[in-house]
C-alpha positions, 0 to 999 in steps of 0.5 A, a space after each residue: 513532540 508537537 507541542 515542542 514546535 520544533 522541526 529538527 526534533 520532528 525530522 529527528 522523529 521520524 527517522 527514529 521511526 523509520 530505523 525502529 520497531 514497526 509496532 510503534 507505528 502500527 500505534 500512530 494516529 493517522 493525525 499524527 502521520 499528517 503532523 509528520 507531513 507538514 514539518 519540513 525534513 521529515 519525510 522520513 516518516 512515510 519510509 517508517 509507514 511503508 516497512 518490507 516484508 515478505 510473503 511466503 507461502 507454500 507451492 507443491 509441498 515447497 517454501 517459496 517467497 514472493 521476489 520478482 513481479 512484472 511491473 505494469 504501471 510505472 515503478 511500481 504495482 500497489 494493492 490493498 489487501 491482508 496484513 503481511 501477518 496473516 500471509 505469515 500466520 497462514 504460512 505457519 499454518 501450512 508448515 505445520 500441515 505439510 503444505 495442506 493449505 497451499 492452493 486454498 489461501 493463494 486462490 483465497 488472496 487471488 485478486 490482491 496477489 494478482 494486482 500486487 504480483 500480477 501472472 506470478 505464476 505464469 510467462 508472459 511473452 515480451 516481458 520479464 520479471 524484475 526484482 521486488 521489494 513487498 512493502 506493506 502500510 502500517 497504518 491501513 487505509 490512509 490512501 483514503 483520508 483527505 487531510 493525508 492527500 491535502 497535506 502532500 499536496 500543500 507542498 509542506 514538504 516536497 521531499 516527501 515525492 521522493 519517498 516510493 510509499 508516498 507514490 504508492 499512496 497517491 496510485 492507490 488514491 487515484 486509481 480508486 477515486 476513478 473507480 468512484 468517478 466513474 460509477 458517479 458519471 454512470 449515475 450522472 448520466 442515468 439521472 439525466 436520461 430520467 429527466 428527460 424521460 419525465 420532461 
């Protein structure tokens, strides 16, 4: 497909994959997803990467999914946590147990549901819950590859902005690397005041 050179048949690619079967992404090198990227027009391809899913699960003995949250920043809330799989296997589970394991693997998942879902199970004064769609990366990790944040940066590809998977990538980028900055700061600091110490 990339050997061809050929921008349009690239777009036409990625829309292709965007309307067909998720597993076929699942497959996708995170080199390939980059070679998306740089073509013009095919921003379509961060759509094929982040599909909707749902989360169900099992509250008291009830069937129940996850569709309302409360916004915190911005548009949207992200979190890196299971494949939505493993939520749909557990709901089977529970299914098949009458509910048994309900509480057990909401309070397993707690930190990701809360990050994505934040107080999902409670009211918060002032704020209302507003209509979600869960949508869930195919291709894990890739928030943390350089050559993905380097080529949406270049400006290849401006549309690409326009994509909600592509703001929930750079959320998820930054809000990780100012964890890291910080920790690197902490440690800046504390190696100063021990050359200091020694001096």
């Amino acid at each position: 497909l990339f050997n061809a050179n050929n921008a349009v048949l690239i777009a036409a690619a990625a829309q292709g994959l965007k309307h067909g079967d998720p597993n076929i992404v699942k497959n996708m090198g995170v080199s390939d997803f980059v070679r998306f990227l740089a073509t013009p027009d095919a921003e379509e391809i961060v759509g094929a990467v982040f599909r909707p899913c749902e989360l169900r699960h099992w509250i008291d003995g009830k069937r129940c999914t996850f569709k309302s949250a409360y916004v915190q920043c911005g548009e949207m809330n992200t979190a890196v946590g299971p494949d939505a799989d493993h939520f749909e296997q557990e709901f089977m589970k529970g299914m098949s147990t009458h509910a048994a394991t309900t509480d057990s693997h909401i309070q397993k998942h707690k930190d990701f549901l809360e990050q994505l879902l934040p107080d999902q199970f409670e009211t918060v004064k002032g704020k209302s819950q507003v209509p979600v769609i869960i949508c869930q990366c195919k291709l894990p990790g890739i928030h943390r590859d350089p050559e993905v944040l380097w080529v949406m940066a270049s400006g290849c590809n401006e549309k690409v902005f326009e994509e909600p998977g592509s703001r929930a990538l750079i959320q998820l980028a930054f809000r990780e690397m100012t964890q890291a900055q910080i920790i690197f700061c902490c440690l800046d600091v504390l190696a100063a005041v021990l050359f200091l110490a020694l001096a």
